[in-house]
Structure formats: structure tokens, C-alpha cells
C-alpha positions as CSV (number, residue, x, y, z in Angstrom):
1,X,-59.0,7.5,-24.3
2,X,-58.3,4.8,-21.3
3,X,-55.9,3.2,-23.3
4,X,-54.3,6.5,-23.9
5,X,-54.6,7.0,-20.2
6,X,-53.5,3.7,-19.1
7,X,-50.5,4.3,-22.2
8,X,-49.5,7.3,-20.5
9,X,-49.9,6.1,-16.2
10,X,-47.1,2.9,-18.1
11,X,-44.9,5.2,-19.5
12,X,-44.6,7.6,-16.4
13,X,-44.3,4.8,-13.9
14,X,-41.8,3.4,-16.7
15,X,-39.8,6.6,-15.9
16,X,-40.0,6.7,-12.2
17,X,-38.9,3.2,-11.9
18,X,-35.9,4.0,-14.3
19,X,-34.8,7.2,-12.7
20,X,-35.1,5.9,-9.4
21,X,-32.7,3.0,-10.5
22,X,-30.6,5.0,-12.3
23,X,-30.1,7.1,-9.9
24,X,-29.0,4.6,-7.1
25,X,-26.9,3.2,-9.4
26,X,-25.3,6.7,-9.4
27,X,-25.1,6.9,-5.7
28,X,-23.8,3.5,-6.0
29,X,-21.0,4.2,-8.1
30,X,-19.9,7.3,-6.0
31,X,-20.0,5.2,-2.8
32,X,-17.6,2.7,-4.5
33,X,-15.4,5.8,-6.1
34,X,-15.2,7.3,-2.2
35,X,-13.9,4.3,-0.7
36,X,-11.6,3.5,-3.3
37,X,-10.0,7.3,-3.1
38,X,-10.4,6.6,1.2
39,X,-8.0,3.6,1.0
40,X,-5.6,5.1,-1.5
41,X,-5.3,8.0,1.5
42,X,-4.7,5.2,3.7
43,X,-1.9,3.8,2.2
44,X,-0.5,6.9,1.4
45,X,-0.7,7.5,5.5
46,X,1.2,4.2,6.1
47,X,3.8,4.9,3.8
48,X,4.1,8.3,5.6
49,X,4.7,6.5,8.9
50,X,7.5,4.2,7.5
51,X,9.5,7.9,6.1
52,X,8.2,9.6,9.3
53,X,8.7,6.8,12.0
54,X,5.0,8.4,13.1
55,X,3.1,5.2,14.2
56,X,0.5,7.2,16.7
57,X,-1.8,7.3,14.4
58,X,-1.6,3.8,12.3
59,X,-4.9,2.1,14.3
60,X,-6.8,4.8,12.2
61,X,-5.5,2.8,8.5
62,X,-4.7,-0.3,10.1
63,X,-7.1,-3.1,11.3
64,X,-5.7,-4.4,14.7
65,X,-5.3,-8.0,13.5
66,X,-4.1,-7.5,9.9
67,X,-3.1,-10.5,8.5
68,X,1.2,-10.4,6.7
69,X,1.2,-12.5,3.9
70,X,5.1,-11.5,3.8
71,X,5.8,-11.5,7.3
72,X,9.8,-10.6,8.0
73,X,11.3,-13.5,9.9
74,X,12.9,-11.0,12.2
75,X,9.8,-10.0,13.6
76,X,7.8,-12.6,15.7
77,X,4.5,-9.8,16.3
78,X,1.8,-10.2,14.4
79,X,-1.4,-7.6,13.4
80,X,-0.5,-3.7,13.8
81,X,2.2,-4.7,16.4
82,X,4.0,-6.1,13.9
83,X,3.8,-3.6,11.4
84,X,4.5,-1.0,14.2
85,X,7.9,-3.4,15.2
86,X,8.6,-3.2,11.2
87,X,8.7,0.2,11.2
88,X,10.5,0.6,13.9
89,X,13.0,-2.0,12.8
90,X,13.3,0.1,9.2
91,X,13.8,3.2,11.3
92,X,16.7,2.2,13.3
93,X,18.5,0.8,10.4
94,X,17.8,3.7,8.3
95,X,16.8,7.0,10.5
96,X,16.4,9.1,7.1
97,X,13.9,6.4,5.8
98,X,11.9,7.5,2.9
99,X,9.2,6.2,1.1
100,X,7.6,7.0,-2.5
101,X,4.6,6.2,-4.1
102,X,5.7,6.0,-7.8
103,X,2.2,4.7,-8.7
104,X,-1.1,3.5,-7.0
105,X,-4.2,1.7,-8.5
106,X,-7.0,0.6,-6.9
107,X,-10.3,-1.5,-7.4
108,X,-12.9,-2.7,-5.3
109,X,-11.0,-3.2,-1.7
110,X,-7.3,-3.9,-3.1
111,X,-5.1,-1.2,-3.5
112,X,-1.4,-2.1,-5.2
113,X,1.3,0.5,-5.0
114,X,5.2,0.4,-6.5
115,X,7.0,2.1,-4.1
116,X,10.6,3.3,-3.9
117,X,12.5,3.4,-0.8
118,X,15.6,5.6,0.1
119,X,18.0,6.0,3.4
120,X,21.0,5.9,4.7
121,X,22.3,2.6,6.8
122,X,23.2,4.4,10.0
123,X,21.8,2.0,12.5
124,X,22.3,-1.7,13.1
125,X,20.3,-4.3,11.1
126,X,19.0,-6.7,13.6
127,X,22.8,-8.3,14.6
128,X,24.4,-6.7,11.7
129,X,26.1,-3.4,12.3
130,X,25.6,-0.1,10.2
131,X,27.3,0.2,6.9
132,X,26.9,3.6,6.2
133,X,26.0,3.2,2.9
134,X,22.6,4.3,1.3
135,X,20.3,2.1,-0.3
136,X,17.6,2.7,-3.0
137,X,15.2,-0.1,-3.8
138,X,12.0,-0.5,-5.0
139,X,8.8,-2.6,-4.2
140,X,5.0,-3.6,-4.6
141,X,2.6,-3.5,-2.0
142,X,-0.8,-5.0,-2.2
143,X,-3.3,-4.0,0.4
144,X,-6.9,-5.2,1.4
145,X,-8.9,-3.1,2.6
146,X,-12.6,-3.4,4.5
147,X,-14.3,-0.2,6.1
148,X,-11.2,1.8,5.5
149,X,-9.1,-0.2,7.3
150,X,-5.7,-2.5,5.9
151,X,-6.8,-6.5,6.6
152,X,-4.2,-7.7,4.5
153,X,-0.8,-7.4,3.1
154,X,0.9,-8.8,0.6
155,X,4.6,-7.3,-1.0
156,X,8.2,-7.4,-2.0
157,X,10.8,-5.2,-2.6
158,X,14.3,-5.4,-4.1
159,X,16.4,-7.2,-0.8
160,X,18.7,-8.7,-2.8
161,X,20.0,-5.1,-4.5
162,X,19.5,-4.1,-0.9
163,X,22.1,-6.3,0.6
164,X,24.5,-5.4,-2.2
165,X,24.0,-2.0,-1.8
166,X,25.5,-2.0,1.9
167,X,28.0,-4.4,0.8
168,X,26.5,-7.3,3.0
169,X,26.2,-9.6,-0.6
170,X,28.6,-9.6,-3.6
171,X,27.0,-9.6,-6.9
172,X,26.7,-12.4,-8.8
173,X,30.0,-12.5,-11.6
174,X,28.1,-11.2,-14.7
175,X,25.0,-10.1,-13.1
176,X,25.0,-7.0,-11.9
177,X,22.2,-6.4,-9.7
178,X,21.8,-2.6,-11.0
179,X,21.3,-3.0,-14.8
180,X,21.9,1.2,-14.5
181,X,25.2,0.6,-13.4
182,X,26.3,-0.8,-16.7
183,X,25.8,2.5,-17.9
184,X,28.1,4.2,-15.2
């Protein structure tokens, strides 16, 4: 009968330890799935202030001293004031600006979006003047993330189709820089 007893008092404390485990492990998981989806909003919020020109609210995505791994070498700010001078910069040249998120993953703290960018070269580009030609490129942002916040950036995008889009850069005989233009 103790043994029975003692069988029994194992198995139940066997259970309570496993439930309780399994169950953080649950709470766990959730906690890692809700900061994921919170940084995916984030970036979706920075993109909005590049195709909005919005920056008022980029401290709440944004650490203050976010480090550019691909810093533009027309803009001497660093952290959020350089992103802010970016965006600013992107806005000028192209008032109807618009970004879209063609797809987003994320895992752990790293969030990596391909992006496609639209608008209209109305404005000057630093000292060059306004084409008034439209561009449509795409890129790949890769974004760090700690307590909600972007701490790092890394990305491209397509500059060189950009430049031969406003006719600043001829293509290269035989290469077009549009493969869909072949098909024109």
C-alpha cells in the first residue's frame, strides 16, 4: 500500500512538474510570437513614414542611436536623425514617395523585408536637379530589433536601375538594367 502511495505522490508530482513546464514553455513561445508580430508592425510604421514623410512618430520604432550599416554618403547624421534626414532627403526628391512591403519574415529580433519603392522625381537630388521621371525599384531591409525598438539596419535597393530610370546613367550596351523591358 505505501509503495502504491508513494507510486501515486511520484506520478502526480511527475505531472505538476510537467504541466508547470509545459506550460511556461507555452507562455514562452507566445511571448516570442508577440514580439516578433510587434516589430513586423514597426517596420511596417517606418515604411509608412518614408510614403507619408510622417516622421513625428519614428522615436516610438526607432531607437535614438540606431546603428546604419548602409549609411548614404549624402547624409553626415547618424541614429534617428539620420534616418529622419533620409527621409526627408527621399521626400524632396520624390514628394509622391511610396513604399511596399512585398514580403516580411521575421525571427528572433531580425526582421527582413523586400520592399518596392515608387515616385515621381519632382525635387532636386542633393545637387542634381529634378528629372521628372518616375522611378520603381526594389530593395531588402534587414532590421534588429531589442524591446520593440530598430538598433540596427542593414539594406540595398536597386540604385543603379534608379539612376537609369531618371536618365542620370546610360545602360550598359547589352545589359539592360530592366530584364522586363526586353519584353516591351
Amino acid at each position: 500500500m505505501k509503495n502504491k502511495i508513494l507510486l501515486l505522490s511520484a506520478g502526480l508530482l511527475f505531472c505538476t512538474i510537467f504541466y508547470s513546464c509545459s506550460n511556461q514553455a507555452n507562455e514562452s513561445k507566445q511571448a516570442a510570437s508577440a514580439a516578433i508580430e510587434q516589430n513586423k508592425a514597426a517596420m511596417a510604421q517606418i515604411y509608412t513614414a518614408f510614403s507619408t514623410g510622417n516622421t513625428a512618430d519614428l522615436p516610438n520604432y526607432v531607437d535614438a542611436n540606431v546603428v546604419e550599416h548602409s549609411p548614404d554618403p549624402n547624409i553626415a547624421e547618424t541614429g534617428i536623425e539620420g534616418l529622419t534626414k533620409a527621409i526627408e532627403m527621399y521626400r524632396t526628391s520624390f514628394p509622391d514617395l511610396k513604399m511596399e512591403v512585398i514580403s516580411m519574415v521575421a525571427e528572433g529580433d531580425v526582421v527582413t523585408t523586400h520592399y518596392a519603392m515608387t515616385g515621381t522625381n519632382t525635387g532636386p537630388m542633393g545637387e542634381m536637379p529634378a528629372t521628372n521621371k518616375t522611378m520603381n525599384i526594389s530593395g531588402v531591409d534587414i532590421i534588429k530589433f531589442k524591446d520593440g525598438k530598430a538598433i540596427e539596419h542593414w539594406g540595398y535597393n536597386e540604385e543603379m536601375k534608379m539612376m537609369e530610370q531618371m536618365g542620370m546613367m546610360q545602360e550598359p550596351a547589352g545589359m539592360p538594367m530592366d530584364p522586363a523591358a526586353e519584353t516591351k
